[in-house]
N, C-alpha and C positions, 0 to 999 in steps of 0.2 A: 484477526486472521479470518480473510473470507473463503467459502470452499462453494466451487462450481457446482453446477450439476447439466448434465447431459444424457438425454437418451436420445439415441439413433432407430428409427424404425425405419425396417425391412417386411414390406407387404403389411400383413395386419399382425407383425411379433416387434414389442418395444423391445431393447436391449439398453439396461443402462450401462454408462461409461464409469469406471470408478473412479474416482477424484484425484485421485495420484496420477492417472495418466492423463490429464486436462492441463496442468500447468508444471511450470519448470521455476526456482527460482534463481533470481542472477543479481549479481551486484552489480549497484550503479553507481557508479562515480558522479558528481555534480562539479561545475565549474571550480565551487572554491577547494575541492580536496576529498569531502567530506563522501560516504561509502555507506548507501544505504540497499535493502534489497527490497525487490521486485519482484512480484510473479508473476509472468510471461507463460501467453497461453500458449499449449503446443496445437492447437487449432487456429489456421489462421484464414482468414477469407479470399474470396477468388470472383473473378469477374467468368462467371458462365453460363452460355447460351442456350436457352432448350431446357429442357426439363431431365433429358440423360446426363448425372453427372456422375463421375467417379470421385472415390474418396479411399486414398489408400491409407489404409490402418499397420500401426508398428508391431513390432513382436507385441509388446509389454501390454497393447489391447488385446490382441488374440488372445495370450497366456492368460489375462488373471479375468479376462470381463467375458468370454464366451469359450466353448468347445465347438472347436469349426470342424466340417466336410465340405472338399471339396471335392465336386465331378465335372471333368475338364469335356465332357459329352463323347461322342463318338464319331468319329471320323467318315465320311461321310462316303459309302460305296458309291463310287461312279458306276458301277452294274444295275444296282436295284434301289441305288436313291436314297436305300437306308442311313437313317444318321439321328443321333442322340443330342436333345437339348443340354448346354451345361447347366449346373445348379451349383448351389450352397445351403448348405444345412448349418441354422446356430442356434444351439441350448447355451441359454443368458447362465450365467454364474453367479456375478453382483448381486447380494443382499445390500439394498440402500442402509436399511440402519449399521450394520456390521460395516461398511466402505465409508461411512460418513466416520463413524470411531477410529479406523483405522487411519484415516484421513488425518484427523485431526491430532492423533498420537504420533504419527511419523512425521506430519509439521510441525508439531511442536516442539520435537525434537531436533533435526533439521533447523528450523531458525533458529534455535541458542548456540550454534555456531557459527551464526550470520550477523551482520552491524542490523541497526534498528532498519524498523521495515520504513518503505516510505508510508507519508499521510496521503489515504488515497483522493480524500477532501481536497487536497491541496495541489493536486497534478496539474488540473486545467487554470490554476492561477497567473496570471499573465507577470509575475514575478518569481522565476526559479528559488529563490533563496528561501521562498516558504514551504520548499517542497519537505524538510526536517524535520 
């Protein structure tokens, strides 16, 4: 069983990502019948330009990896020009050693009700049947 890791930094504050919400897993069928599982990351890549990118985060990161504020700024008086920059404030949560434990206790448990995992050696082999 292998377990991610990810930190996202914002300005000069890292926030790590805790490992349950990195990947998902799913059962995969193979040509002859046979039902192995997979863990499919729920981050997946994108083709973009420039250096502004967005990255929209689920509940289940807000909830357990950071306590967020949001100020959506201030509306901007056409009289006096006044107007408020928006922001975000985030205090990290994650304790890596405690998210790596945890991690590895609620996969463990989780897979003994799943068929055998695939061999991740064996993915890129130009013969499907040695994926078992």
């Amino acid at each position: 069983m292998a377990e991610a890791r990810l930190e996202l930094g914002f300005n000069n504050q890292s926030i790590l990502v805790h490992p349950l919400d990195l990947t998902n897993l799913t059962i995969v069928t193979l040509p002859d019948g046979r039902n192995l599982t997979a863990c499919i990351s729920y981050f997946q890549n994108g083709s973009w330009y420039g250096n502004d990118n967005d990255l929209v985060s689920n509940m289940s990161y807000q909830l357990r990896n950071v306590y967020a504020v949001y100020d959506f700024g201030k509306l901007t008086n056409t009289l006096s020009g006044v107007s408020g920059d928006p922001f975000i404030q985030l205090l990290p949560l994650t304790n890596e050693s405690k998210a790596s434990a945890e991690f590895k206790e609620a996969r463990a448990k989780a897979l003994s009700f799943f068929p055998p995992e695939i061999n991740i050696s064996t993915i890129n082999d130009p013969v499907p049947q040695a994926l078992g």
